[in-house]
N, C-alpha and C positions, 0 to 999 in steps of 0.2 A: 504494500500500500504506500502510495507517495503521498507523502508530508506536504500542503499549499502553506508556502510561507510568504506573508504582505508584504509589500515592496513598500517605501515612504515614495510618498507622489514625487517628490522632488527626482530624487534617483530613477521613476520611473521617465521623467520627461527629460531626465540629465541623458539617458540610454538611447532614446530617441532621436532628441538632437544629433549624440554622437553619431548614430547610426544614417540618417541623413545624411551627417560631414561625412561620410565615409563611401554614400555611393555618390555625394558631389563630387568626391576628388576624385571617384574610380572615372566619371564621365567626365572631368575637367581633362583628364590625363588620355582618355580615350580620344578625346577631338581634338589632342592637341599634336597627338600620335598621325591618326588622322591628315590632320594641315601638315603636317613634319612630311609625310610622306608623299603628299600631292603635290610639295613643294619640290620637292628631290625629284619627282616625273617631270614635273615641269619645264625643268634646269637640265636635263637630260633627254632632250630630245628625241634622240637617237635609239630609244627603249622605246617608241610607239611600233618598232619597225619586230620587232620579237614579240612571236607568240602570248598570250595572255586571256584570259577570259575577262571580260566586262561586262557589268549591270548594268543595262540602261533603263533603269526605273521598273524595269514590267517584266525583263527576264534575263538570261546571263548568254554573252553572246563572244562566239572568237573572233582576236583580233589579230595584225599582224602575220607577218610569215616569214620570219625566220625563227628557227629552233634557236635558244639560248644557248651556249655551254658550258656554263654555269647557271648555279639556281639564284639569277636576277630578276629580280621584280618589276614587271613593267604595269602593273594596277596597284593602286592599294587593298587595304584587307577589305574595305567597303565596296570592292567593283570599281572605286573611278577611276578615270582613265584620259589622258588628255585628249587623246581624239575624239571623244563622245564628248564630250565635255563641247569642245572647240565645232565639232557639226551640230550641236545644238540637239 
């Protein structure tokens, strides 16, 4: 049998907050990760031309035509991608 033991309200809405701060800094760091990596496509032109899959809102689609050789990133982890991006 498990023991219900009261929280003081205080501590219950100290937990909360925390927990709040906790999934803001997970999505502050996710879209910043995010812009980090559409910036680095951007400035790297020459990665629109290798292989990739891209999200263009509705479904995931292939881009590019040359095979990588290495494991280089030409989308981010979200799908984008500057050529979709840049044909609108």
């Amino acid at each position: 049998m498990r023991r219900v033991v009261a929280v003081h309200p205080a501590l219950a809405r100290l937990r909360a907050l925390t927990g709040r701060l906790v999934a803001n800094l997970r999505e502050f760091g996710a879209v910043q990760a995010e812009l980090h990596e559409r910036r680095m496509l951007a400035e790297q032109p020459w990665r629109e031309e290798l292989l990739h899959w891209c999200h263009d809102g509705r479904q995931w689609r292939l881009h590019g035509d040359r095979i990588p050789a290495t494991a280089v990133r030409s989308s981010s982890r979200s799908g984008w991608c500057p050529v979709r991006h840049r044909a609108g």
